[in-house]
N, C-alpha and C positions, 0 to 999 in steps of 0.2 A: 179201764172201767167206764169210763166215759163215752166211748163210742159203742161201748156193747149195752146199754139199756136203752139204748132210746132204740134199740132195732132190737129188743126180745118184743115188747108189742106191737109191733110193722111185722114181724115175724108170722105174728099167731093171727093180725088182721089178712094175712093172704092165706091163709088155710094151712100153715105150714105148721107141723108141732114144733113143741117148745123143748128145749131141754131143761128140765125142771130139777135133774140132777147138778147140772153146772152149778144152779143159780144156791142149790141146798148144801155141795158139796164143795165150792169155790168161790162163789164171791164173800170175799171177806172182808169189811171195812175198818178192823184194826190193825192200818199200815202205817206207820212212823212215815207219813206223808201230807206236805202242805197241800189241800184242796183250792181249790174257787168255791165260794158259797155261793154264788149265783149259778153256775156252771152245773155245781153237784146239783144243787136245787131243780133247777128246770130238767135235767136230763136224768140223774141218776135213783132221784125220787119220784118224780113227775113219770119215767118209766117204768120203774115196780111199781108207782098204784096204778099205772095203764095195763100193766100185767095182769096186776091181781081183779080188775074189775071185767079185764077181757076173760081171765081164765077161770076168780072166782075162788084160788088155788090161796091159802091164808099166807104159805110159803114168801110170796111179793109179799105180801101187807107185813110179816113181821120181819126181813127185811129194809122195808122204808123204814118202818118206826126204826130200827137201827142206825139208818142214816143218820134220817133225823134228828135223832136223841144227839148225834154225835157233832150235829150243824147247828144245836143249838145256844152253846157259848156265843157265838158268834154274835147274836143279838141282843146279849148282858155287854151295854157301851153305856160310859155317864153320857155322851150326848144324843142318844137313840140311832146315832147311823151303824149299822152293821158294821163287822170287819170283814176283807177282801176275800181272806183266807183263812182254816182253821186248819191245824192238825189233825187228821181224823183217832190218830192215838192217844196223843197227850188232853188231845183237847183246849191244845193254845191257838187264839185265835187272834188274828197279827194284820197289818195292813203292809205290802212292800213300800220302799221308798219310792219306787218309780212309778206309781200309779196314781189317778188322782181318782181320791175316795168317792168323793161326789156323784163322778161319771156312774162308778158300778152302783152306789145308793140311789139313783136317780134309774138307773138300768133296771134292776130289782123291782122298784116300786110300781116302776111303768107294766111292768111284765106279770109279778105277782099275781093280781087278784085274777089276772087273764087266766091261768094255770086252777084257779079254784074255785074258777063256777063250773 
């Protein structure tokens, strides 16, 4: 899932069609699977609304809002840092042990507001 949206709009910017049936008929993000919320963020959302503003097609835009909606546990924390990873099923959103939180909150913030002007 990850390597296929950030190339559906690199796709449609070299002239090439889209398959718009993949994206209505397969991508499904109720997968009993731990994500990256940084990761999904910049790539797997930041790619559907690059689709939907390249193509216009609402199909991307209600898509992201799925993501979305489903990334945003992630940022109900009592100390305002996000967590690392969410379920995109259950909706549990968790930090691993091997990771230092900081780094990817620090990652995030730096990066964010880049994505949404």
């Amino acid at each position: 899932m990850l390597c296929v949206m950030p190339g559906v709009h690199t796709k449609n910017m070299h002239g090439a069609t889209m398959n718009f049936r993949w994206v209505a008929n397969s991508l499904d993000f109720n997968k009993n699977y731990d994500a990256s919320v940084f990761e999904t963020t910049i790539r797997v959302v930041g790619g559907l609304l690059s689709a939907y503003d390249l193509s216009g097609d609402k199909l991307f835009l209600d898509k992201a809002q799925d993501i979305a909606d489903r990334l945003l546990p992630a940022w109900n924390t009592p100390n305002g840092i996000l967590y690392n990873n969410i379920n995109l099923s259950h909706g549990n959103p968790h930090n691993p042990r091997w990771t230092a939180v900081t780094l990817n909150f620090t990652k995030f913030k730096l990066n964010f507001p880049c994505s949404i002007i």
